[in-house]
Backbone bond lengths (Angstrom), bond angles and torsions (degrees), N, CA, C in turn:
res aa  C-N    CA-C-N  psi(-1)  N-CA   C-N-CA  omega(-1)  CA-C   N-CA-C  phi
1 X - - - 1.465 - - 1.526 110.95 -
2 X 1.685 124.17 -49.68 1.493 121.48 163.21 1.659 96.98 -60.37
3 X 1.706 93.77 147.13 1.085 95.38 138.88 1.610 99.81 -160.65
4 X 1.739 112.61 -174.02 1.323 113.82 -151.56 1.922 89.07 -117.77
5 X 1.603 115.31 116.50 1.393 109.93 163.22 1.342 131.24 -89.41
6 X 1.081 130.35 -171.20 1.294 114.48 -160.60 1.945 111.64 -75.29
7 X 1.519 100.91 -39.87 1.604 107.91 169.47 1.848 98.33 -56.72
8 X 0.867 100.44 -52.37 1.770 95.54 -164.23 1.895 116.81 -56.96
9 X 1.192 92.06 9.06 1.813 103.67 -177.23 1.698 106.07 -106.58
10 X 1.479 108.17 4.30 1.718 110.93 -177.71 1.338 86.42 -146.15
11 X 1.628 101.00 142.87 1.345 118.24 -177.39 2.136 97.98 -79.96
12 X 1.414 90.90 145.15 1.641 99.87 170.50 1.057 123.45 -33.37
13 X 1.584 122.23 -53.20 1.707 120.36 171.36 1.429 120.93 -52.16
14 X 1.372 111.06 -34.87 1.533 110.38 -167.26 2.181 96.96 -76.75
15 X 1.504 95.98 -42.49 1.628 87.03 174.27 1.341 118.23 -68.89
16 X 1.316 113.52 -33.15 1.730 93.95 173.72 1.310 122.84 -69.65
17 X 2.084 113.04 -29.56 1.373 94.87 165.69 1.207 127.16 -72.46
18 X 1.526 120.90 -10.24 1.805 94.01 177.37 1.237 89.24 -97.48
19 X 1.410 156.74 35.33 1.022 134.04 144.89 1.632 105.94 -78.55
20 X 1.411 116.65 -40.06 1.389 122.06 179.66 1.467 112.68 -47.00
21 X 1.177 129.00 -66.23 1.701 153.50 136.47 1.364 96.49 18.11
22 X 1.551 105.54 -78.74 1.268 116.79 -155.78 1.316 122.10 -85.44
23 X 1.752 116.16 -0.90 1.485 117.80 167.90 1.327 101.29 -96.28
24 X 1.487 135.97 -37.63 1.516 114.97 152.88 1.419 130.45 -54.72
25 X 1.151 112.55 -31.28 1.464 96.27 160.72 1.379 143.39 -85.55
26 X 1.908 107.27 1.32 1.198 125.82 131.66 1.595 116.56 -48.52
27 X 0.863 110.20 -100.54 1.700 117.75 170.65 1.419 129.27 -5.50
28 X 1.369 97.02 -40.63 1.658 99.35 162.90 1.595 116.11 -91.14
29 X 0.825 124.76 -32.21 1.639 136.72 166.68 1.844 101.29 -59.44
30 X 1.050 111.89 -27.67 1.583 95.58 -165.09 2.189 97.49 -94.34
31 X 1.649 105.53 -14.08 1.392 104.81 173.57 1.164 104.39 -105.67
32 X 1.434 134.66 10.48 1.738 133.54 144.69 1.407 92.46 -65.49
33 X 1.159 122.81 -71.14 1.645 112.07 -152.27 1.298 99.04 -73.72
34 X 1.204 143.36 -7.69 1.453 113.68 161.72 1.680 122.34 -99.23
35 X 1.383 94.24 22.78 1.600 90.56 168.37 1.938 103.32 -117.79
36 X 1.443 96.00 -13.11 1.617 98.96 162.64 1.410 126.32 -58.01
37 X 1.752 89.26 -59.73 1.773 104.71 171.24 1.250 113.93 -64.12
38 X 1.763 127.62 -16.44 1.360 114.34 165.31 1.672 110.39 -80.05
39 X 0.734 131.98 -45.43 1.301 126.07 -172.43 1.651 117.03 -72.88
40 X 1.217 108.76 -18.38 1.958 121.42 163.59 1.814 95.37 -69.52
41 X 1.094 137.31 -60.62 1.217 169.16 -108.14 1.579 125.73 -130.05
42 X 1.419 123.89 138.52 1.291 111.08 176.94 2.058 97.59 -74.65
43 X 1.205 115.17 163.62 1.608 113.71 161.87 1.210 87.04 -61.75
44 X 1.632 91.24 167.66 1.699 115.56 -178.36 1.842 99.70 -150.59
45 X 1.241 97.37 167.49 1.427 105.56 -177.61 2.193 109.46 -92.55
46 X 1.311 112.29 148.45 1.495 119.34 -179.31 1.656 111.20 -63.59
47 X 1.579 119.04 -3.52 1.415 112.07 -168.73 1.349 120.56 -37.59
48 X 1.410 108.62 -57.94 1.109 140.52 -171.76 1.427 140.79 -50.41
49 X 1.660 86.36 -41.52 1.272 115.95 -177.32 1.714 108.29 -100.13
50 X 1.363 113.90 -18.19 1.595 102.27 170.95 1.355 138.57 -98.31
51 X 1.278 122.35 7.57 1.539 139.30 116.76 1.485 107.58 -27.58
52 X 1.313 104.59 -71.93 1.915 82.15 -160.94 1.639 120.65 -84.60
53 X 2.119 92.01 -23.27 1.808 73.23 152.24 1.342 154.92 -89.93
54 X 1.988 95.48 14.38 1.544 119.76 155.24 1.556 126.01 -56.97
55 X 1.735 99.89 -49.90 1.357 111.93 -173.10 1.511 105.21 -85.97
56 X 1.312 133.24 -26.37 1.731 123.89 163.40 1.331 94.11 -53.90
57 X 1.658 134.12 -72.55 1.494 101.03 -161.75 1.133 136.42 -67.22
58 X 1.592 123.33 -8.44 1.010 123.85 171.47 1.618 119.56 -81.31
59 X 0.845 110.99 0.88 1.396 126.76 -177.23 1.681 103.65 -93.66
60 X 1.807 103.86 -43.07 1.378 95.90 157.37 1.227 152.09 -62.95
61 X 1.957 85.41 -41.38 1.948 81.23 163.10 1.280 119.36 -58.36
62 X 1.395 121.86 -46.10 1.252 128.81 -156.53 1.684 103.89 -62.93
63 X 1.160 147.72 -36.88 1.660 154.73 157.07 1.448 94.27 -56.07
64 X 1.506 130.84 -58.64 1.251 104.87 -178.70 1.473 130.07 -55.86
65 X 1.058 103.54 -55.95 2.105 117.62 156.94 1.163 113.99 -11.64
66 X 1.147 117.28 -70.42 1.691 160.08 149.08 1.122 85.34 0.95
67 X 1.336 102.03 -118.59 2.036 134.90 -163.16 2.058 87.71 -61.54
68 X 1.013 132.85 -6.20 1.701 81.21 150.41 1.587 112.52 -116.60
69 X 1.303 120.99 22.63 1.507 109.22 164.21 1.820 106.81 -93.38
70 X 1.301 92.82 -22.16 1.732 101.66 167.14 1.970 97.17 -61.81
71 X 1.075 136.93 -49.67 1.409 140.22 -150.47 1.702 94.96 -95.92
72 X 1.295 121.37 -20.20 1.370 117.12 -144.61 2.132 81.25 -104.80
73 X 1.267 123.40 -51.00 1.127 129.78 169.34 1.237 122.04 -58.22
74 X 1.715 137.96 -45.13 1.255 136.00 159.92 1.702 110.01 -49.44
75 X 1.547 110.53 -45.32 1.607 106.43 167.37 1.818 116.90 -48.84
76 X 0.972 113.39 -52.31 1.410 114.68 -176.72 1.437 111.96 -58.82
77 X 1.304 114.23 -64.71 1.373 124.54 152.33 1.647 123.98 2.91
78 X 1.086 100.54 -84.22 1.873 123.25 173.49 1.918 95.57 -53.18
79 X 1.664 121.24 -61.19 1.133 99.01 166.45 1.538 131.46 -44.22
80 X 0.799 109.21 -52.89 1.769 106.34 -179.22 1.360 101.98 -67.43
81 X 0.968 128.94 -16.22 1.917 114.28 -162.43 1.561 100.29 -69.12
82 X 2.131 98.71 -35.77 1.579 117.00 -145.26 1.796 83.61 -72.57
83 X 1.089 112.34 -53.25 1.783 125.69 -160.79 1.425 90.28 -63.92
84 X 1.419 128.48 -17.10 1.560 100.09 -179.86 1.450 108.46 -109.03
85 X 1.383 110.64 -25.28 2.114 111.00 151.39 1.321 106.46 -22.31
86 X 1.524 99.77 -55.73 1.900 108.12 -139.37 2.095 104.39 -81.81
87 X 1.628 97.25 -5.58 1.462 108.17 -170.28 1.432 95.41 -86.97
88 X 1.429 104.92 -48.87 1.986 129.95 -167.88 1.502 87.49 -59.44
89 X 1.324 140.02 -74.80 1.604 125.82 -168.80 1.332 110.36 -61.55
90 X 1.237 112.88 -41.35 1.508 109.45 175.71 1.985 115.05 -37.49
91 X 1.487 97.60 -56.49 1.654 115.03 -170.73 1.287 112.29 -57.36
92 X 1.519 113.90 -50.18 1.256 141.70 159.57 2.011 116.62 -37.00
93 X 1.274 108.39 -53.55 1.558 102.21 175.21 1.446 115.13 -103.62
94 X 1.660 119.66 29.91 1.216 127.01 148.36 1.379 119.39 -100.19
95 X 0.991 109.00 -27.00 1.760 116.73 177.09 1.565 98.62 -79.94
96 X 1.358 133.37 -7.29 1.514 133.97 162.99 1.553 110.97 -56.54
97 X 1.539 107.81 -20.90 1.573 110.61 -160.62 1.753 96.85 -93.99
98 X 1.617 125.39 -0.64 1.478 119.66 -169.87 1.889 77.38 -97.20
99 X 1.003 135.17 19.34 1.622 100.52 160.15 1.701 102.04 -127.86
100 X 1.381 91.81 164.74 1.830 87.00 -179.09 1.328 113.44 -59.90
101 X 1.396 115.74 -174.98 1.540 127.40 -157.59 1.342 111.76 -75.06
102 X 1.555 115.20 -47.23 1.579 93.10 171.11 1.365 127.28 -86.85
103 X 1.313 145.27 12.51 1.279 160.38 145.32 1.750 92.13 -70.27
104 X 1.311 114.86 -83.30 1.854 93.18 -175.62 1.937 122.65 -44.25
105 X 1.213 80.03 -35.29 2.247 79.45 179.56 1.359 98.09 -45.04
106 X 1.720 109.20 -61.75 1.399 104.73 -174.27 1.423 126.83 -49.50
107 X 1.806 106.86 -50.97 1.685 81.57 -174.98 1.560 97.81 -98.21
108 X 1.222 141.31 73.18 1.692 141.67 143.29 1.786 89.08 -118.68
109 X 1.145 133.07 -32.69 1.557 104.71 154.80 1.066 141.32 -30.31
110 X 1.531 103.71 -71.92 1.361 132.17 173.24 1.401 100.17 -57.66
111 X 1.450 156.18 -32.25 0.760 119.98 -176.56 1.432 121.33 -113.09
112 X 1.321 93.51 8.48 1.615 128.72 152.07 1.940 114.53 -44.02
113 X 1.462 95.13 -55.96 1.518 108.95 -164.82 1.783 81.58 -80.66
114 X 0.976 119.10 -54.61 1.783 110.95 -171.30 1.549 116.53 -48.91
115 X 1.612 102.44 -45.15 1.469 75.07 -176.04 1.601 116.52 -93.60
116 X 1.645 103.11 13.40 2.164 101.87 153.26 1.379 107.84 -48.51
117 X 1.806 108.94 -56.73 1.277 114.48 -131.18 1.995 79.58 -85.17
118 X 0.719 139.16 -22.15 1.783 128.09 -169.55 1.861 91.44 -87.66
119 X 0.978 130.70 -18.57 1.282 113.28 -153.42 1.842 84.48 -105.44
120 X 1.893 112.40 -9.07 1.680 104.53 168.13 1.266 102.78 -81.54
121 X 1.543 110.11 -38.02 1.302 98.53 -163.00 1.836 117.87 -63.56
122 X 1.155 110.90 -40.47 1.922 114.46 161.71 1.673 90.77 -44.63
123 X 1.478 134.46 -64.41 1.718 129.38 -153.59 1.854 91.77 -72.10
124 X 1.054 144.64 -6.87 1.349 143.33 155.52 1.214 109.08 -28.98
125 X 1.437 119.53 -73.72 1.374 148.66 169.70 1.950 92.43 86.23
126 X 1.924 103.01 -109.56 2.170 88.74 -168.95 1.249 73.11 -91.84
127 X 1.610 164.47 54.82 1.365 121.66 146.59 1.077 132.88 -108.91
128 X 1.443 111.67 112.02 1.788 115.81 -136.96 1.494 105.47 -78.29
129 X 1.606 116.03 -0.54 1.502 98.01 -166.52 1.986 85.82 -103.19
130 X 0.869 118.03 -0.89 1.525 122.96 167.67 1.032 124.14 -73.21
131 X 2.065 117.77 -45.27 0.846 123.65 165.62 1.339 127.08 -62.31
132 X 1.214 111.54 -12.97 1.924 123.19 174.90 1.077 129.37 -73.59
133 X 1.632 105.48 -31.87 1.096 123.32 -149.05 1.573 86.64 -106.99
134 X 1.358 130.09 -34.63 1.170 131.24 -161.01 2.546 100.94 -78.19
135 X 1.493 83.74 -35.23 1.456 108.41 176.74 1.195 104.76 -59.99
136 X 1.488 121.49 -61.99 1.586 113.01 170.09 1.330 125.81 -39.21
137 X 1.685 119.15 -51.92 0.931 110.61 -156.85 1.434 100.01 -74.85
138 X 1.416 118.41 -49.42 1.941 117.62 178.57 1.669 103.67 -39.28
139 X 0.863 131.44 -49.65 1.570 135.81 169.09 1.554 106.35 -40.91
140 X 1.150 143.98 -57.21 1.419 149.29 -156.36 1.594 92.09 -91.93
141 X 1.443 122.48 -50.72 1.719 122.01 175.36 1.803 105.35 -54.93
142 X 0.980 126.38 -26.97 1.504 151.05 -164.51 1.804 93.24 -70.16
143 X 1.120 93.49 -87.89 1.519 114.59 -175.63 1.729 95.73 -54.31
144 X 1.106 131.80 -118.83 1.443 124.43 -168.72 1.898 101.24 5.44
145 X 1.193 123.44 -95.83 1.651 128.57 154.65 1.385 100.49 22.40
146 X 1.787 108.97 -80.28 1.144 107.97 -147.42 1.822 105.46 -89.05
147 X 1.284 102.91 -25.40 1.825 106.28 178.77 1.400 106.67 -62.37
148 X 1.786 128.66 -36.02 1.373 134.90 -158.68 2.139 85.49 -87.36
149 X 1.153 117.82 -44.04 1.296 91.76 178.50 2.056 129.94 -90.71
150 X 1.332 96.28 6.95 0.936 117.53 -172.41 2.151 94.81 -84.40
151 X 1.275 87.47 -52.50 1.722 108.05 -173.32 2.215 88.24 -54.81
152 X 0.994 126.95 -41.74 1.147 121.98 -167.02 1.483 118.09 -74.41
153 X 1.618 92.90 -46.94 1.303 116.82 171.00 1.826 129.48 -25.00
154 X 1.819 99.84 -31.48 1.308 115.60 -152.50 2.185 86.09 -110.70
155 X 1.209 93.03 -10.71 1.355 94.76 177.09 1.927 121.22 -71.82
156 X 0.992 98.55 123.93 1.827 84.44 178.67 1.634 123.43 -45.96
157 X 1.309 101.40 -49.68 1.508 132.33 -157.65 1.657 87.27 -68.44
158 X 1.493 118.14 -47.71 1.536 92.48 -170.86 1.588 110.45 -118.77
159 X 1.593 98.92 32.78 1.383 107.74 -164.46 2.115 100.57 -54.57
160 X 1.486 116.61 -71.30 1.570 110.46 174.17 1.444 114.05 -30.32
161 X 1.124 123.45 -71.82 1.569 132.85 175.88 1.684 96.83 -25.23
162 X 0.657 115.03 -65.15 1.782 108.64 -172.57 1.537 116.82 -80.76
163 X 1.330 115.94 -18.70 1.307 103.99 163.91 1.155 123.64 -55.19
164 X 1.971 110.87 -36.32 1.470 105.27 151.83 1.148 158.11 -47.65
165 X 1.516 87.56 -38.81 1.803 112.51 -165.93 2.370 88.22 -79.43
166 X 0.848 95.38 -66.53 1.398 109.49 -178.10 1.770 116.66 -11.80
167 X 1.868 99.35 -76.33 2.280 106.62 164.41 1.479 93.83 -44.66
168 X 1.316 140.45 -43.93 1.290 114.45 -133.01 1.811 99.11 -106.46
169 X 1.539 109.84 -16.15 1.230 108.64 152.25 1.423 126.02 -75.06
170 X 1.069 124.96 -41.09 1.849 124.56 148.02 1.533 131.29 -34.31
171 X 1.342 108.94 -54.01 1.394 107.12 148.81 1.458 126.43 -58.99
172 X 1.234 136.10 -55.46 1.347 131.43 147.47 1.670 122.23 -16.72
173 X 1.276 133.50 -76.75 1.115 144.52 -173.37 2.158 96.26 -63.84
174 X 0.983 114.25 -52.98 1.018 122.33 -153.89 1.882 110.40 -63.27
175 X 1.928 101.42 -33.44 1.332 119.47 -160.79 2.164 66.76 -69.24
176 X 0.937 135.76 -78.60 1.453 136.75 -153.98 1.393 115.80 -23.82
177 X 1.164 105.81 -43.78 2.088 110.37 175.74 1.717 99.84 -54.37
178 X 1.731 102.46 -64.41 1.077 108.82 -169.57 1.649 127.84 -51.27
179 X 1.301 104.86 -24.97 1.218 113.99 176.96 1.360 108.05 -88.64
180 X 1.549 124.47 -28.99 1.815 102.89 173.91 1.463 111.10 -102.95
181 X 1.397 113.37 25.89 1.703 122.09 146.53 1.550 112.61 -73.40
182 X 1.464 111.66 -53.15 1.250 125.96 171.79 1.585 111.05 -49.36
183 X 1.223 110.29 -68.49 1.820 104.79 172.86 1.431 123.82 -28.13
184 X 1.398 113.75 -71.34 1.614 121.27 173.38 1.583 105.89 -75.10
185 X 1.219 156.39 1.39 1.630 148.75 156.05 1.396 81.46 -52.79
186 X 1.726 115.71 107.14 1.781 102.04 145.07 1.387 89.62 -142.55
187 X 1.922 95.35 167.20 1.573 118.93 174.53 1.671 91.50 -37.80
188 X 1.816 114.97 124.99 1.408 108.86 157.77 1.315 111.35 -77.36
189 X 2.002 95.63 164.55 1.593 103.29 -154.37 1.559 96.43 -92.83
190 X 0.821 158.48 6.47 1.263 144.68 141.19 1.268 132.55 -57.46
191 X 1.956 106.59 -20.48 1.390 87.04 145.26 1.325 145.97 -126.11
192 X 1.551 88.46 43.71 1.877 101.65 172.30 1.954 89.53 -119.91
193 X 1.439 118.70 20.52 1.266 106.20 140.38 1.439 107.63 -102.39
194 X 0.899 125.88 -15.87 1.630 115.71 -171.34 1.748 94.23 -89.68
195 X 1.300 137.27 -6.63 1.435 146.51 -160.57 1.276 68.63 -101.24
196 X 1.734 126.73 -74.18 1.678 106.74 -159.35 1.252 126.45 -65.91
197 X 1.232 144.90 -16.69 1.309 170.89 -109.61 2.040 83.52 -133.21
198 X 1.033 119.02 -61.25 1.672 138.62 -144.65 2.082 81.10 -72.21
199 X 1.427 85.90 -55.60 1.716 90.01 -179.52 1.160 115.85 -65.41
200 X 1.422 143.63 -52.31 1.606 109.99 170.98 1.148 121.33 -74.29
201 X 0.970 140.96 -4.98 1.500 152.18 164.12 1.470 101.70 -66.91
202 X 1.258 135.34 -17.91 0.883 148.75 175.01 1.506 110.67 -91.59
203 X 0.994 133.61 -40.96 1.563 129.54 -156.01 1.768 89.87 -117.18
204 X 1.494 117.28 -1.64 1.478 118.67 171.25 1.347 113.85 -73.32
205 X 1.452 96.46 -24.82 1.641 100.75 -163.83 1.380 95.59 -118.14
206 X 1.277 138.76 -15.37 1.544 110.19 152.78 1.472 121.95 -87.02
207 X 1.349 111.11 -11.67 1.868 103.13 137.10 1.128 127.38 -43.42
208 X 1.302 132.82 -71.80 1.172 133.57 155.00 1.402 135.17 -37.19
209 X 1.204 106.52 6.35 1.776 101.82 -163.59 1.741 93.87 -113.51
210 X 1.743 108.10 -39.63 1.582 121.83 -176.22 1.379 88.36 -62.80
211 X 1.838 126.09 -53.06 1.456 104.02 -159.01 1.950 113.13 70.54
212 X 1.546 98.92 -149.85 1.472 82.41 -173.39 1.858 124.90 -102.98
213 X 1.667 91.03 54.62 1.647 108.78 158.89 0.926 105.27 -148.81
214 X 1.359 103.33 90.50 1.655 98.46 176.28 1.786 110.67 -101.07
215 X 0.884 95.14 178.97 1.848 94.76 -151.93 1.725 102.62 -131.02
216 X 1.119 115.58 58.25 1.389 132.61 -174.12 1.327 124.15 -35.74
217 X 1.545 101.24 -42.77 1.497 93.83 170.07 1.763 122.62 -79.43
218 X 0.997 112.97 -7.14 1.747 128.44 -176.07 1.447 82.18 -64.68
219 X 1.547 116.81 -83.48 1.616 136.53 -178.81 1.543 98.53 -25.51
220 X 0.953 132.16 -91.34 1.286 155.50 165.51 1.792 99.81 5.00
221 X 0.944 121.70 -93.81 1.312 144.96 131.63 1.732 115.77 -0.45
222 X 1.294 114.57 -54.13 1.328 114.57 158.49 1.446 123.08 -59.97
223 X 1.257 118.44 -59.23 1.258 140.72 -168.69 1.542 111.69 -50.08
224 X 1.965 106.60 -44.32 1.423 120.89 -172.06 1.311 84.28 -66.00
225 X 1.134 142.10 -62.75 1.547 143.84 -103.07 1.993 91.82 -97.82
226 X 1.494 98.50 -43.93 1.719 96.60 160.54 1.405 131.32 -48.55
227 X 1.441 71.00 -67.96 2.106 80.18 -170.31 1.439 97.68 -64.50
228 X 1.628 134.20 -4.32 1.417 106.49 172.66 1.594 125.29 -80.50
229 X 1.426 87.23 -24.05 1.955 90.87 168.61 1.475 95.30 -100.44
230 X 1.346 145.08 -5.76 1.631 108.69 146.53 1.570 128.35 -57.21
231 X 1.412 102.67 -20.49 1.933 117.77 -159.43 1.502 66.44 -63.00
232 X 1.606 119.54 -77.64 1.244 119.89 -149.62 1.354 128.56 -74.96
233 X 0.947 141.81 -12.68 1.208 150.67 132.29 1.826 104.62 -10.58
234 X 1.613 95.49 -80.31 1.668 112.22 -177.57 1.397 99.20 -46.52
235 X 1.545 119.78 -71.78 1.585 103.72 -172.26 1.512 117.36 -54.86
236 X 1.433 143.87 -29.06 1.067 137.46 174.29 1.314 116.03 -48.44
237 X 1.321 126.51 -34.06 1.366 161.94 -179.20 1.609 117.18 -66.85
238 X 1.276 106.40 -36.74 1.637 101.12 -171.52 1.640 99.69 -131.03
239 X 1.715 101.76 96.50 1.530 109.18 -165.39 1.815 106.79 -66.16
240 X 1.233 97.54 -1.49 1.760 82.03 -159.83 1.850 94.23 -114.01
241 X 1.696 116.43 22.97 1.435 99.14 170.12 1.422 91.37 -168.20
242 X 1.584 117.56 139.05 1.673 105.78 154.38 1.965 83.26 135.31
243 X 1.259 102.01 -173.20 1.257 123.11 -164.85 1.611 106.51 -62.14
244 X 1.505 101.76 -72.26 1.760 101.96 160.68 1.732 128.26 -48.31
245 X 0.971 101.95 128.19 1.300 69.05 166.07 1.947 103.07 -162.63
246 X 0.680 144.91 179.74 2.282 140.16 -159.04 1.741 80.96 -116.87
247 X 1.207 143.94 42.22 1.202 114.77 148.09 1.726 122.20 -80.77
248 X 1.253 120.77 -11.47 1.517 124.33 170.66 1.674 101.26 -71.27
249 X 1.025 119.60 -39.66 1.483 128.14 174.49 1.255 133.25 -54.22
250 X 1.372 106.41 -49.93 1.244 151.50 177.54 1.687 122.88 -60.31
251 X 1.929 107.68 -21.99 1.136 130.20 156.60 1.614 130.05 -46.26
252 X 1.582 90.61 -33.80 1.566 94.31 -175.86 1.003 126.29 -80.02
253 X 1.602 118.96 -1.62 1.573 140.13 156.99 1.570 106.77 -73.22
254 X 1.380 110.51 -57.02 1.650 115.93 175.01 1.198 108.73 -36.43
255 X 1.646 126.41 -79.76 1.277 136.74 167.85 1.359 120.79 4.26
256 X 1.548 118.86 -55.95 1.233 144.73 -131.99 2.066 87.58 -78.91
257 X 1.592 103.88 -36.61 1.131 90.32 -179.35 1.847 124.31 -71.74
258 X 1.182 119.62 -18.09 0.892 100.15 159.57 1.428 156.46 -43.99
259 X 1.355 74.32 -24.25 2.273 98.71 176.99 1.834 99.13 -58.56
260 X 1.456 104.68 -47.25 1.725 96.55 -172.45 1.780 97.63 -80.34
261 X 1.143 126.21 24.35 1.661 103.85 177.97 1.414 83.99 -80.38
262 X 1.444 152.38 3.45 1.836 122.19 -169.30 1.949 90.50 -98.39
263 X 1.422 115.00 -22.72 1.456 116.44 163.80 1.310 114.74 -33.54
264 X 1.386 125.08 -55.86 1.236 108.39 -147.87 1.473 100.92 -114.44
């Protein structure tokens, strides 16, 4: 279900700097060719040309806008998924307390060991064979869970008791899909190549537009001011590494162990 794309194999800084890189080296390429085409060429006047390098940038903001309310909403997203995990186990190892004591010992273990293994799987962070391994095991804590209340379920004596325990183990198991849909939902990369693509195409043609005054620090200044909401964009994007990141969030799973400190 993880898997690793080609952006997701370089950390955000390194892509925004060669994106940075590569709109200055647009920028200078676009005031080579207009001192080429001047010297092929009589000079000519910018009329022409600043129309469309009006409508390229607006075309840029507008994709940038774009892909980070796409990045900025999948972020929120993953927050809420985590806060409603952390409610679902919560609900789940209170309804442990409608069966007697040694039927509850047993499952506040078990769900003891579950919420280790969810609170590794967030400490995984990009290492996907951790995250698998951590997935398996919540899967196997899952099942035991659900066979031991299922096995009760069919019992007279604790038939109500498990009608409880039962939704609230469904919600439990269930918040887990939903949440590693949420993980991999990201901005697709075709269009933060067509976002990068828009930007030197962009800084080609206000190379070309200065000709031979170009104004370096304007560019300069442009260039940062992109790639700084591309940086963030990308980190908004990749919950498990980078500047942002749901570990303040991510507490309310931690928390959870406190409920077994009267265990021990």
């Amino acid at each position: 279900m993880y898997s690793i794309n080609f952006l997701d194999r370089y950390d955000s800084f390194i892509v925004a700097l060669a994106v940075f890189i590569l709109m200055m080296v647009s920028f200078f390429i676009g005031i080579r060719l207009r001192k080429f085409y001047e010297k092929r060429n009589h000079p000519r006047d910018d009329q022409s040309i600043g129309p469309l390098e009006g409508s390229l940038l607006g075309l840029l903001a507008l994709l940038l806008s774009f892909t980070f309310s796409m990045s900025s909403s999948r972020h929120d997203k993953r927050l809420n998924v985590i806060i409603e995990e952390a409610n679902n186990i919560g609900t789940a190892i209170l309804r442990a307390d409608l069966y007697p004591d040694s039927i509850r010992a047993a499952f506040r273990k078990d769900f003891k060991a579950y919420v280790n293994v969810r609170i590794a799987f967030f400490e995984a962070g990009a290492n996907i064979e951790k995250v698998k391994s951590t997935l398996k095991q919540s899967n196997a804590i899952q099942k035991k869970l659900w066979d031991r209340a299922a096995y009760y379920g069919r019992d007279k004596e604790y038939f109500h008791r498990s009608s409880q325990m039962i939704p609230a183990l469904n919600a439990m198991i269930d918040i887990v899909t939903t949440r590693n849909a949420a993980s991999i939902a990201k901005v697709p990369e075709f269009i933060l190549y067509l976002l990068f693509m828009l930007c030197f195409i962009s800084s080609l043609m206000m190379g070309y537009t200065v000709g031979k005054k170009p104004d370096w620090i304007v560019m300069f200044g442009f260039a940062i001011t992109i790639v700084m909401t591309i940086y963030l964009i990308l980190d908004l994007d990749r919950p498990r590494r980078g500047i942002i990141t749901m570990k303040n969030v991510n507490m309310e799973i931690v928390n959870l162990r406190d409920v077994f400190e009267i265990d021990e």
